[in-house]
C-alpha positions in Angstrom: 187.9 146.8 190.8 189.7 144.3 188.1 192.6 144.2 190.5 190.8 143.1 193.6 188.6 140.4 191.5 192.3 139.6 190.0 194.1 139.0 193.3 190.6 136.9 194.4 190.6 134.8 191.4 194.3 133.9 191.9 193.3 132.8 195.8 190.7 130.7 194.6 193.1 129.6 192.3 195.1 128.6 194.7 192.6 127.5 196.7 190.9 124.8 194.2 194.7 123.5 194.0 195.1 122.8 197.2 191.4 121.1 198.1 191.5 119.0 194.8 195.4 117.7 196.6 194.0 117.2 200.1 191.0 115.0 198.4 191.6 110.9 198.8 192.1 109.6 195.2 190.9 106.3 194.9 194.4 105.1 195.0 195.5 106.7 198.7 197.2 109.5 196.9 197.7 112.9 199.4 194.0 112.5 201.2 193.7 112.6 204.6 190.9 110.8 205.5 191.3 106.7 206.2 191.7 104.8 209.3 195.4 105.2 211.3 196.1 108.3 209.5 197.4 111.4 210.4 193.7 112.9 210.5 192.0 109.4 211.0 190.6 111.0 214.7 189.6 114.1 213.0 186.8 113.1 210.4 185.4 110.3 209.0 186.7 108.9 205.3 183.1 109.3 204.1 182.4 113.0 205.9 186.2 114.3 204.8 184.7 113.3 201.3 181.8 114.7 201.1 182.9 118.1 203.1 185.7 118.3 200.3 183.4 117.3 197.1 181.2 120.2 198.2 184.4 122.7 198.7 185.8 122.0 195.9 182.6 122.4 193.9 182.3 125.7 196.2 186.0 127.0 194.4 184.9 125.8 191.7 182.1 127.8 191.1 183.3 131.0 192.2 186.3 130.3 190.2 183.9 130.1 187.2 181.8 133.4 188.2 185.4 135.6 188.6 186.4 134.2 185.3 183.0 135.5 183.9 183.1 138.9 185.8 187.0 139.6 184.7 186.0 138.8 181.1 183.2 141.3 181.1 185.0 144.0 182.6 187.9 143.8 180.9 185.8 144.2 177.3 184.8 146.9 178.8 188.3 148.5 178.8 190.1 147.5 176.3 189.1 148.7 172.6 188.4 145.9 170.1 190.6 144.4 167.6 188.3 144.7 164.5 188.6 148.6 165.2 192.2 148.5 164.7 192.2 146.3 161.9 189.9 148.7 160.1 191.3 151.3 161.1 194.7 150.3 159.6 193.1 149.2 156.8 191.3 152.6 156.1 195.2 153.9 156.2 196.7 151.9 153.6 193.7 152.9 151.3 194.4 156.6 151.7 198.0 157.0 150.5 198.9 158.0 147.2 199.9 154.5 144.8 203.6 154.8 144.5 203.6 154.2 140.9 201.4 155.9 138.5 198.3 154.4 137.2 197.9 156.8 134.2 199.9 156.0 131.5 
């Protein structure tokens, strides 16, 4: 189950990489909307926007939920650190001082 929600979290990953590139920065930058473009018969500039805002907020939010669902699961597995630490620390109290305290 971690595994698949791993390899779908890296896609979306991926994923929210590629649409936040593909956006028009208010600068040109890599978008493709505009007029004379490459994709200037495709969409409008204002529809490419808006159909990218709302895919990228999309990603986003599954992004967000698979982070939340990995993090639960793998508590789940994994045993916790304050265990160890007290159970290291309930070793060192056991042994034998190596140098006589009754003298």
């Amino acid at each position: 189950m971690i595994t698949i929600l791993l390899v779908i979290h890296i896609i979306l990953a991926v994923c929210i990489i590629c649409a936040v590139l593909v956006q028009k920065s208010e600068g040109g930058g890599l978008g493709i909307g505009g007029s004379g473009g490459a994709g200037g018969g495709f969409m409008t500039a204002r529809g490419t926007a808006n159909f990218m805002t709302k895919l990228t907020a999309f990603l986003g939010g599954c992004f967000f939920l698979t982070s939340i669902l990995l993090a639960l699961l793998s508590s789940n597995d994994s045993p916790s650190i304050v265990n160890e630490v007290n159970k290291s620390i309930e070793e060192k109290n056991t042994k034998e001082p190596s140098v006589p305290l009754g003298n």
